[in-house]
N, C-alpha and C positions, 0 to 999 in steps of 0.2 A: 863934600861930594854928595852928601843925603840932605835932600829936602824934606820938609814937611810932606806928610801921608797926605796933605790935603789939598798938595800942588801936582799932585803927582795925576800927570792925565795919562786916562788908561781911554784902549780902544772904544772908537763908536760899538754901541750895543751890551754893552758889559758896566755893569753898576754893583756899588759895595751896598750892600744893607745898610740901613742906619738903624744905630742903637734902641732895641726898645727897652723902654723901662721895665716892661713886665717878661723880661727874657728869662727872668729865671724861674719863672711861674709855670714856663712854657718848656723848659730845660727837659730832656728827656728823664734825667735822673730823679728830677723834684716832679714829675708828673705822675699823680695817683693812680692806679687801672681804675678803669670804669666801675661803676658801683652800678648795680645790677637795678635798672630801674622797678618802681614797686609796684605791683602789679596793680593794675584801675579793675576795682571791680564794680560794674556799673549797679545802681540802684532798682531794684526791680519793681517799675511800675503799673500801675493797677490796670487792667484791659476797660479802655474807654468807654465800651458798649456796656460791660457791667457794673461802671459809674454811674451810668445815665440811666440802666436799668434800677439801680438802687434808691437814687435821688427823686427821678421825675415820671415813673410806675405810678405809687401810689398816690402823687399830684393829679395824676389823670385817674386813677380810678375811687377818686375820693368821693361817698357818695352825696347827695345832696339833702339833706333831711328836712319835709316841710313839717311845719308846727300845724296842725289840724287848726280850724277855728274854732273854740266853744259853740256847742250850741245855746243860743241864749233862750231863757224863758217864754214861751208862750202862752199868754193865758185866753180862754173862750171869751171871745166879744160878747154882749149883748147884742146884736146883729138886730136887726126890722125885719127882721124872717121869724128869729127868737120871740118878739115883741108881740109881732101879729099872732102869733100860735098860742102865745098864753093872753093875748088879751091886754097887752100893757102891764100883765100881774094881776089880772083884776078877776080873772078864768080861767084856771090851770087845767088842763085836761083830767080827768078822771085814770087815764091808763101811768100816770107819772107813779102813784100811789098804791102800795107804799114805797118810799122811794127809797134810796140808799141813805145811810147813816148822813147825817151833818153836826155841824160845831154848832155850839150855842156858847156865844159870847157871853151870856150871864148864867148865874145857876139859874136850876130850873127845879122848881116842887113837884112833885110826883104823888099823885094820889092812886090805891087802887078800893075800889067801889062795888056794893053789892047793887045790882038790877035795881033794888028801891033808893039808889044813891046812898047808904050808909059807906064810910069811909071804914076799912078794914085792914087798911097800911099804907105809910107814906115812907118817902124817899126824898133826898136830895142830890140832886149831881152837880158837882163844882162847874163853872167857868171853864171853859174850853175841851169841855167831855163832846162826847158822841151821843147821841140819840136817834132811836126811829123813827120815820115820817110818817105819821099815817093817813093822815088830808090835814085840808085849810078851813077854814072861817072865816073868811073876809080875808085880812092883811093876818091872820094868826095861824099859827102851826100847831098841830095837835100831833105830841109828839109821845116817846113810850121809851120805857128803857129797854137798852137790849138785849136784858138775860130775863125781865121775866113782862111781858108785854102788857101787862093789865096793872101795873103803874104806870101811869100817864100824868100832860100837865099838857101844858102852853108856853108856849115864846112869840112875840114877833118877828114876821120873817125876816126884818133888814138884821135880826138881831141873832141871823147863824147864815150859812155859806151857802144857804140852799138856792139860790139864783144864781150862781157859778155852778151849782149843782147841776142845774138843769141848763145852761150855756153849756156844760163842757159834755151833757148827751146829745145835747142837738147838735153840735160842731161835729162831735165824732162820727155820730149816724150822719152827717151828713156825708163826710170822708166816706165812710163805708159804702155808703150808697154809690159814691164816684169810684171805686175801688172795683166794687162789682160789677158798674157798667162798665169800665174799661179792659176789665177781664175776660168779660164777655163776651166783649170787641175784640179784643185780642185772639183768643180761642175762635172764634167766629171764622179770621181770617185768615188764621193756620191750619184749619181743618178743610180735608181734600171734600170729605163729604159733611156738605154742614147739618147738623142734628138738634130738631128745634129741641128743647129744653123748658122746662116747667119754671116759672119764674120764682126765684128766691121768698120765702114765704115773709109775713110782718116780723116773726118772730126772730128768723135766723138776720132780717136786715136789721132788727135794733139789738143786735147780741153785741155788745162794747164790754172792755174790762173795766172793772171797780178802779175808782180812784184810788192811785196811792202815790204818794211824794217819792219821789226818787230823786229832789234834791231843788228842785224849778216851782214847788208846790204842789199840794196836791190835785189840782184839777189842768195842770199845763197839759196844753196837743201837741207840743214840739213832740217831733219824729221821734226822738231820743227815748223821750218818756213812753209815747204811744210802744214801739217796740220793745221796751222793758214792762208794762202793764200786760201786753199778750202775753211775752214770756214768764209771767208771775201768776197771771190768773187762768192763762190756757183759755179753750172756750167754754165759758161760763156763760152760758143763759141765763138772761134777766127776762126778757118776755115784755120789760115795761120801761117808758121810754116817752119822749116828745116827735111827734113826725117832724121831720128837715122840711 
């Protein structure tokens, strides 16, 4: 009288479950309470603005550093202005004398002498000393030592520095000379009420500093050197000079 369970029709709308496999995973007795999920704690990240502030600040305020250019050596031309004032070399002015120290590329004898020419002491100075200038003789230098002036001797002029000697006064006084007029000019045109003025005398226009090497040689015009010779020798009066 019993059929199979799976002949058996039951009413429209009404359905048996079917089997799952994992029924008993599902089983209320075999099902675990909840495990208390673990709490997310998020990672705290950097504020963007002071990302950006840290990284790309000092990109933008990095400064730019130029390298100055050396100044290179300048030495006084022999100029046709130079040329024409002493003559070719041939007539040196009188007012040059005596003139600043110069080199003498060879030794030089030194005699000092009584009024009837008796010789009363002599001296020698090495290759590449200093000596005073006290005039010329044709193409020769009559020169003197510089601690006690009455030894004296001779050189040939090609044969010490003394024609850069006198290039590197005329180049300067000549600057001087344009320094003053521009000055002048200047002052001239800034002043409400202009006030003639007495003109710079011979003396104060050939007042230059003493040559000294500051690294370009001793007789270079570069700016460099001209502005460390004022600041070494101040204003020093020489009085004597080649006119520009």
């Amino acid at each position: 009288m019993f059929s199979s369970c799976e002949n058996i029709t039951l009413p429209e709308g009404i359905q048996i479950p079917s089997e799952d496999k994992n029924q008993t995973a599902h089983h209320p007795q075999n099902t675990l309470p909840d495990q208390p999920k673990a709490e997310h704690k998020e990672t705290p990240q950097l504020d963007q603005p002071e990302v950006e502030q840290v990284y790309k600040l000092p990109l933008k305020q990095k400064p730019i550093v130029k390298i100055p250019e050396a100044i290179k050596p300048e030495q006084p031309p022999f100029s046709q202005d130079l040329l024409n004032a002493v003559k070719n070399w041939a007539r040196i002015p009188k007012s040059v004398f005596p003139a600043k120290p110069v080199t003498c590329n060879l030794p030089v004898s030194l005699l000092a002498k009584t009024s009837t020419g008796q010789v009363i002491a002599n001296s020698q100075i090495p290759a590449g000393s200093e000596t005073q200038v006290l005039g010329i003789r044709g193409s020769t230098l009559v020169v003197a030592h510089l601690q006690n002036s009455k030894l004296r001797g001779e050189i040939d002029i090609d044969q010490t520095d003394f024609k850069q000697l006198l290039a590197y006064r005329f180049e300067l006084n000549k600057k001087k000379r344009l320094e003053l007029a521009k000055n002048a000019l200047a002052k001239k045109s800034d002043a409400i009420t202009p006030v003639k003025k007495a003109a710079p005398s011979k003396t104060e226009q050939d007042v230059i500093p003493d040559p000294l090497d500051f690294g370009h040689g001793r007789f270079c015009i570069c700016k460099e050197c001209r502005e460390k010779r004022l600041a070494k020798t101040g204003n020093l009066k020489t009085g004597f000079g080649i006119e520009p």
